[in-house]
Every structure is written in C-alpha cells, then in structure tokens.
N, C-alpha and C positions, 0 to 999 in steps of 0.2 A: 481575783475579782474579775469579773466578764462582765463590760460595760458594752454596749452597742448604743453606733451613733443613728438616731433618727435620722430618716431619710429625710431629705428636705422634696418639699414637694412643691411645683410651678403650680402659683395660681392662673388662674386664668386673665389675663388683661383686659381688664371695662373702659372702653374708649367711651367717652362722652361726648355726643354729637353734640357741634354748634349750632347757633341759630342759623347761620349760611347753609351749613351743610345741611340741616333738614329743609330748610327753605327752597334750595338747588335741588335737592329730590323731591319734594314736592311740587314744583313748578317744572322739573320736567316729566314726571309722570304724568301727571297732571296736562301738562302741554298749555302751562296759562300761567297768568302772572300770580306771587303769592306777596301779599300786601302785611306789614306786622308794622301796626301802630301802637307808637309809643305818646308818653306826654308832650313833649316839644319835637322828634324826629319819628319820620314815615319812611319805612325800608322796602321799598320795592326791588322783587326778586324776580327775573327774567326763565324763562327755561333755557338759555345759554347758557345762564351762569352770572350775567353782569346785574346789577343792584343800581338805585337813582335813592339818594336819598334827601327827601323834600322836608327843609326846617321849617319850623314854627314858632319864627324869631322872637314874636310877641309873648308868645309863652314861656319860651328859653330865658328871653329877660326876666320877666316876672321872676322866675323860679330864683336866676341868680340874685335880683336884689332882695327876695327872700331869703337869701341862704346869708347874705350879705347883713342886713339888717339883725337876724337872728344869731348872727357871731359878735354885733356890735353893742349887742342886749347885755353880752354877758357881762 
C-alpha cells in the first residue's frame, strides 16, 4: 500500500491593522492630524504618533446609567 503524505503548505499571515496603526499612517502621510469620533471619546492622532483623547463625560454617564438601569429591568 503507497500512502503519501500531503504536503503541508504556509498560509500567508493576515495582519489586521489597528485603528492606531491606520491612524499613524494616515496622519503622517497625510502630514495632519487624524480625528475618529466616537459616542462619549474623541481620538486625536498626531503625525508623530502620540494621540489626546477628549471624553464626553456627560454622554459616558448617560450611556452608563443606561446600561445600568437596563440590567436592573431584568
């Protein structure tokens, strides 16, 4: 009986860029700042590389006593 084994073969590895990492290349290609707002946090992205991120306390609350009020439903 002549069994042969399959070769195994390397996939290719799919890196997944982060939001930093596309941020930081687009803000230094770019040569400007790149801005990605969310519901309660604002992420500003530098062409250095360094980030400031500006909360939205008042929303952040809301959302928790929502989240809050909504578990106490059950």
């Amino acid at each position: 009986m002549n069994t042969k084994r399959k070769k195994k073969v390397d996939k290719p590895v799919e890196k997944t860029l982060s939001h930093y990492e596309i941020d930081v290349g687009l803000a230094t290609k770019l040569g400007t700042i790149v801005t990605r707002a969310g519901s309660h946090l604002t992420v500003k992205t530098f062409p250095d590389g360094h980030q400031e991120l500006e909360w939205n306390d008042e929303v952040l609350a809301k959302e928790v006593r929502d989240a809050i009020a909504s578990v106490e439903s059950k």
